[in-house]
C-alpha positions in Angstrom: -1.8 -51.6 -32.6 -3.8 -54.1 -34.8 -5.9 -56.9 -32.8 -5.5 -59.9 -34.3 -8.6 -61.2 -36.1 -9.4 -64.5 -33.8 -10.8 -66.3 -37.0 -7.4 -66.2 -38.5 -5.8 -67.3 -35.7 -8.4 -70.1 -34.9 -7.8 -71.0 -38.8 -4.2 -71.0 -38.6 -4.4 -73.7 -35.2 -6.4 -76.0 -36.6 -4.4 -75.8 -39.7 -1.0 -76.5 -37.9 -2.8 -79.4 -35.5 -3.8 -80.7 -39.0 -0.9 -80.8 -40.3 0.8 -82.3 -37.6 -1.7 -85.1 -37.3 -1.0 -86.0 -40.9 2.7 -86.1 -39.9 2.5 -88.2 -37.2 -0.1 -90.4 -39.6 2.5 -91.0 -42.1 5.2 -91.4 -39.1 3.2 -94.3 -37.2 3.0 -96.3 -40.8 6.6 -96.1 -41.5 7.7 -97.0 -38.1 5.3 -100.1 -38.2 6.3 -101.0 -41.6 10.3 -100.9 -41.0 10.7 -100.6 -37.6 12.6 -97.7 -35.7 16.1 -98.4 -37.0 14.7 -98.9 -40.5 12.4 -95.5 -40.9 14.2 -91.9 -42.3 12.6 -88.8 -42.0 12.8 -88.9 -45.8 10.6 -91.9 -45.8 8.3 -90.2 -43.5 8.3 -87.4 -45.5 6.9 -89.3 -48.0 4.5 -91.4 -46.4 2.9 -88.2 -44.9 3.0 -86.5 -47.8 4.6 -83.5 -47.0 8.6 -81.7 -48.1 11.3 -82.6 -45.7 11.6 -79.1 -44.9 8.2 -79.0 -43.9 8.6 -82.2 -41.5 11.7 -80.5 -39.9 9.5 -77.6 -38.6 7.8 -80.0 -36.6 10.0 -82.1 -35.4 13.8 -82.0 -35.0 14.2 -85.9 -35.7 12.3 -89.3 -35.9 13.3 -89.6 -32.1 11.5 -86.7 -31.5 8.7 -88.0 -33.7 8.5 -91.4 -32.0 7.8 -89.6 -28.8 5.0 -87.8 -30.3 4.1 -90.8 -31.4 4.0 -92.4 -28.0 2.6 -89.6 -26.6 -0.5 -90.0 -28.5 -0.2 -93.4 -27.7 -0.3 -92.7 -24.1 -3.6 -90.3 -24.8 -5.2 -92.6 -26.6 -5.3 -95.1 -24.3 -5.8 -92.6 -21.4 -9.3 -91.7 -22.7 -10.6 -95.5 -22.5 -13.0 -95.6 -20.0 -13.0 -98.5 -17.7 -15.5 -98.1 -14.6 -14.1 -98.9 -11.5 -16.9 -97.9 -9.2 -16.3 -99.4 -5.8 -20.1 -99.6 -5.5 -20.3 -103.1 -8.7 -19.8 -106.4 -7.8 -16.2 -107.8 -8.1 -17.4 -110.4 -11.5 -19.0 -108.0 -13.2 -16.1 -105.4 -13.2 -13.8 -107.9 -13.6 -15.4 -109.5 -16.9 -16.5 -105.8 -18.4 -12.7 -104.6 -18.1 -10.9 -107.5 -18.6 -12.6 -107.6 -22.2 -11.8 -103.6 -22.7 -8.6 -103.9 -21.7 -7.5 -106.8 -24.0 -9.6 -105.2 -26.8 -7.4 -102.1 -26.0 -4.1 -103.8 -26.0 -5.2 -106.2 -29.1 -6.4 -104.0 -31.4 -5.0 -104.0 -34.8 -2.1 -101.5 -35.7 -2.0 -101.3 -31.3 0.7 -103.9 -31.3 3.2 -102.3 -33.5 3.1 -99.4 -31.1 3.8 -101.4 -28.4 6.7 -103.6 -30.0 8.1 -100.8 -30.9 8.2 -99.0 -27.9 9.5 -102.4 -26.3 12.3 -102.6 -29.1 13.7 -99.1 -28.1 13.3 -98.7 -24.2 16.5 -99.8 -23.7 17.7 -96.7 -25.9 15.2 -94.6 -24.9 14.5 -95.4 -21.4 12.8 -92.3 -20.5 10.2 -93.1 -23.4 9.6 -96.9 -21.9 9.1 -96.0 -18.5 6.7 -93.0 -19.6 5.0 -95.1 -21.4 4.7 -97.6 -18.4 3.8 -95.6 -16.0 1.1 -93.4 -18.0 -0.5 -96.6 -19.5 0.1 -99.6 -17.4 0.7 -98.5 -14.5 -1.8 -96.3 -14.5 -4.3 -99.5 -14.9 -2.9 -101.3 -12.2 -3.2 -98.9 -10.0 -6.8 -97.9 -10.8 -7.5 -101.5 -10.7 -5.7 -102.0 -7.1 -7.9 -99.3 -5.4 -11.4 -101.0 -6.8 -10.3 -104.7 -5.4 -9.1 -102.7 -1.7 -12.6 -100.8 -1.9 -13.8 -104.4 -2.2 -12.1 -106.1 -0.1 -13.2 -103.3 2.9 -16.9 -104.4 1.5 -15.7 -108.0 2.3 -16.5 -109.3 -1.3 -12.4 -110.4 -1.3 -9.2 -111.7 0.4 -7.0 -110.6 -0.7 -3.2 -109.4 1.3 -2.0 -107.4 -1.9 -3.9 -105.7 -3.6 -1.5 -104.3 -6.2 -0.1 -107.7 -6.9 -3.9 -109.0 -7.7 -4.4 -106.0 -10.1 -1.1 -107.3 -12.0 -2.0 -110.5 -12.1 -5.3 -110.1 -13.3 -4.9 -108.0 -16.9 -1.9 -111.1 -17.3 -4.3 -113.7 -16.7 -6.8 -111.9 -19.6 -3.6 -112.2 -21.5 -3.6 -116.0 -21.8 -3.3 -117.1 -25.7 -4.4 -113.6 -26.4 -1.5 -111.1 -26.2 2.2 -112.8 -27.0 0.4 -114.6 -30.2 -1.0 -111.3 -31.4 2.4 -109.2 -30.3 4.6 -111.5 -32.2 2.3 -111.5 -35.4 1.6 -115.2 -34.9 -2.3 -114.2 -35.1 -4.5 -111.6 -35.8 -6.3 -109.7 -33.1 -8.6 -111.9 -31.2 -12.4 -111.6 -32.2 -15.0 -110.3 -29.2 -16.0 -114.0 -28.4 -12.4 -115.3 -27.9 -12.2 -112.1 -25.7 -15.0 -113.0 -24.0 -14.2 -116.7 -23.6 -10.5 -116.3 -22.4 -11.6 -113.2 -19.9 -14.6 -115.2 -18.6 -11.7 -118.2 -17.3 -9.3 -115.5 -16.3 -12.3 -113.8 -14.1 -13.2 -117.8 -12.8 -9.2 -118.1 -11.4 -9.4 -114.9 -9.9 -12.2 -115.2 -7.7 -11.6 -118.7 -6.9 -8.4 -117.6 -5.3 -10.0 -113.9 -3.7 -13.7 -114.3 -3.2 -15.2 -114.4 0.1 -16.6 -117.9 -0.2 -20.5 -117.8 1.2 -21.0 -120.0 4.8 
């Protein structure tokens, strides 16, 4: 028996991963240029280049490819870092990832994932609520056990914090996200960020911070 040589196989991965990538590339374009009802796997086999043959070893379908898609998505934003340590002050936290988080949600070729995955939950409900729950969820709840660690400190008030941590990325939201998900405006510069977090963090606190005797 023959061992096989590690280089080849290494060589032969990152080959396949490549390829895949440039798949998915040339996927994500044509779903945000015609939509999901509109894209073929012909015209993603053009757009990433590639024989229809070789996109069917991939992937069975486009279903299947907009659940890669997704996926990646769902990675993607995954490996944002927002720091929730229960140890920094409620405004700070607040202003640092309300300003990720729209940046996240805001940035440009973002929303046509996001519309897309909105226009085909109600076929694909498995991929919508997977997608919830891995992105947005996710957040909330990360965001809900920082405002209880704070609220134990006695920084806030606050009854719920679950419904706080939905409120809040909403708030950050304001004349941000529907204008920029509907294509009504491009994605919001750092200072509008900044401006429209900074009032969202201002409502917040008025309503949950401990007010000083």
């Amino acid at each position: 028996m023959v061992a096989a040589d590690p280089h080849s196989i290494r060589a032969n991965g990152e080959e396949d991963s490549a390829k895949r990538r440039q798949i998915l590339d040339g996927a994500r374009r044509v779903f945000m240029d015609l939509g999901f009802d509109g894209a073929s796997m012909g015209e993603i086999a053009r757009a990433a280049a590639v024989s229809k043959g070789t996109l069917y070893v991939y992937f069975a379908d486009k279903f299947a490819l907009f659940e890669a898609i997704i996926e990646q998505e769902m990675v993607d934003q995954g490996n944002v870092i927002f720091n929730f340590d229960p140890a920094r002050d409620a405004p700070t936290t607040l202003q640092e990832f309300g300003e990720a988080y729209i940046a996240m949600v805001c940035r440009p070729g973002g929303g046509s994932a996001i519309r897309t995955v909105m226009s085909i939950a109600e076929r694909m409900p498995d991929v919508g609520r997977r997608y919830y729950d891995c992105v947005l969820e996710r957040t909330i709840n990360r965001l809900a056990a920082y405002l209880n660690a704070r609220v134990k400190l006695g920084e806030l008030a606050i009854d719920d914090c679950q419904l706080a941590a939905a409120q809040f990325p909403l708030m950050c939201q304001a004349t941000l996200f529907l204008p920029f998900i509907f294509q009504a405006a491009p994605a919001p510069s750092p200072e509008r960020i900044r401006k429209v977090v900074a009032s969202a963090v201002r409502m917040f606190l008025s309503a949950y911070q401990v007010k000083a005797n």
